[in-house]
N, C-alpha and C positions, 0 to 999 in steps of 0.2 A: 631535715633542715636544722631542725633543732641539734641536730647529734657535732654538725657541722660548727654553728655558732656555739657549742659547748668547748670542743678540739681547739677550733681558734683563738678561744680567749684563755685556756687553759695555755697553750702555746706563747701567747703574750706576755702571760702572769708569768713565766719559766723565765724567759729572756729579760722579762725587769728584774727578777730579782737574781739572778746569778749575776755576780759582777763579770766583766768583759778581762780576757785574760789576752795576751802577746801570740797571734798565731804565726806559724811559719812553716814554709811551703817549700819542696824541691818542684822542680820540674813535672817529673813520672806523676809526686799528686795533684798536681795542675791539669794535668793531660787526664786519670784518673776521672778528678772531678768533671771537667769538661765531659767525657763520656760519659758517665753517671749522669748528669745535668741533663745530658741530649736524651737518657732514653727516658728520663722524668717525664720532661717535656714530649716527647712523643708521646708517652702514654697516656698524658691530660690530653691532647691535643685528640687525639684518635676517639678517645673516652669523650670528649663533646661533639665529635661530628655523627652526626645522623639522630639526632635529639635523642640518647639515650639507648638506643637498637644497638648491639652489640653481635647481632647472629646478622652472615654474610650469605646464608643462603635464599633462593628463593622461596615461594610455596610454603613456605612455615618448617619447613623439612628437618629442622632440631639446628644443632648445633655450630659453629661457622666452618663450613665449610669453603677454601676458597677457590675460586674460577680455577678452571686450568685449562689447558690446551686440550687432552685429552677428555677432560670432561665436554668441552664443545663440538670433538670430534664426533665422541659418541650421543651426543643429541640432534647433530647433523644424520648422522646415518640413523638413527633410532625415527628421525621424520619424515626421512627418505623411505623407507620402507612401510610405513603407515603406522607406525607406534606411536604417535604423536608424543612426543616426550615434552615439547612444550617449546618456549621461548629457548635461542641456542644464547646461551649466557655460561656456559661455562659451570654452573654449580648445578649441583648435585641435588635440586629437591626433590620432594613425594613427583611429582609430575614424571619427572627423571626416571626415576627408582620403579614406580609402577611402568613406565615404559620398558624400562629392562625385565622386571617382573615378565611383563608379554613375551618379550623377546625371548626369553629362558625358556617359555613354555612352548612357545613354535618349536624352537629350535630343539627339545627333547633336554634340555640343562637344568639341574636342583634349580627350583624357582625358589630366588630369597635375589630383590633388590640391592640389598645390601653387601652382599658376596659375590662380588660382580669379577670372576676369573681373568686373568691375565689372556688363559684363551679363547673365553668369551670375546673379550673384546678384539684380538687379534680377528677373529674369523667376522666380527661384525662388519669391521674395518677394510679385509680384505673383498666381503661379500660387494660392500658400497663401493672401493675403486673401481673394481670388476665391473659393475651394472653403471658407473659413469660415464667409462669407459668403452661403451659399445659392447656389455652385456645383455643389456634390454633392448637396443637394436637388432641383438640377434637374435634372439628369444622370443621378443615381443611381446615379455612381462613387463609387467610394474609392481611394485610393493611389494609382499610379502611373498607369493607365490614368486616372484625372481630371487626371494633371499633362499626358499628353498629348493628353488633350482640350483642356486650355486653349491649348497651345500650335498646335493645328490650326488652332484655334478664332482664334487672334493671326493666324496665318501665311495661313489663306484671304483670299482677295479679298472684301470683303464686297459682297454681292449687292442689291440694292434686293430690300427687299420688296413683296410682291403680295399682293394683298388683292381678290379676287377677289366679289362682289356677285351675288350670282344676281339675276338680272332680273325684275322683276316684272312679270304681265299688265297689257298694254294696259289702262286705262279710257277708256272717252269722256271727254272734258272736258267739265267741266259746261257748259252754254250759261247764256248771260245774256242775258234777252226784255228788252228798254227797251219800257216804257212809255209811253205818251205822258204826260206829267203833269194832273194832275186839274184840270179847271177850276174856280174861282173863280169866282162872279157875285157882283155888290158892287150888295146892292140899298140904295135909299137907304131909310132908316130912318121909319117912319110918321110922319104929324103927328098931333099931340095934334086931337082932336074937339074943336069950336069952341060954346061956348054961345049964339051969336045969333041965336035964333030969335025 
């Protein structure tokens, strides 16, 4: 506080005794300063919200980490499957991190929180659409034992299916008799009875 009320009056003492000189301005440094001004002010403005806390993760987990989409993704499916990852907020803390930890180790992946693979998460993500979707319907898993069903289920060879037809008794085939075709006789057509008698 002290360092603050030193800057300040030190700042004052500068401006009283410099005499005030003719300033002038184009446009570009209008617009310039306007932008410089704005991110000033944002950075005070930012710098007092949250009385001093400067770190946006949760859990204490180090440094600001911020929300994201994919970070909520992956603490949806991380609780879905019983990793408990924690609150689904989007950031990255130890909660987080030690849920991935689990996750790497089920799943056979270098366990490090931190080094969280691009196909790590793709196979996480596709495991949880899959079992939302009427994989655990069909299985009749939950939690983790559904996550490695799905991944058995990726990693076997897939087998041609067999469909197997039980054979049905011989019938005779029917017979077809030809006929001879019917004859026709084309008799010529009567004459009218003649009156000359």
């Amino acid at each position: 506080m002290i360092i603050k009320s030193l800057t300040a009056a030190t700042f004052a003492v500068a401006l009283a005794a410099v005499p005030a000189q003719e300033a002038r301005a184009d446009a570009g440094d209008v617009v310039g300063g306007l932008i410089i001004g704005g991110l000033i002010g944002a950075a005070i403005a930012n710098g007092n919200n949250g009385g001093g806390n400067r770190g946006t993760t949760s859990g204490g987990g180090g440094g600001g980490i911020p929300a994201s989409q994919m970070g909520r993704d992956t603490q949806t499916a991380l609780n879905y499957f019983g990793f408990q990852a924690g609150a689904v907020d989007g950031q990255i803390g130890n909660g987080t991190r030690q849920a991935i930890e689990r996750y790497q180790l089920v799943m056979g992946y270098p366990v490090n929180g931190r080094e969280y693979a691009t196909y790590q998460y793709d196979q996480l993500m596709q495991a949880y659409y899959w079992a939302i979707n009427g994989g655990s319907a069909q299985t009749g898993l939950v939690g983790q034992p559904l996550l490695i069903a799905y991944r058995n289920a990726q990693v076997a060879p897939q087998q041609p299916q067999v469909v197997v037809v039980p054979a049905q008794p011989q019938q005779p085939a029917p017979q077809v008799v030809a006929q001879p075709p019917a004859q026709t006789i084309i008799l010529p057509a009567p004459q009218p009875a003649s009156s000359n008698k």
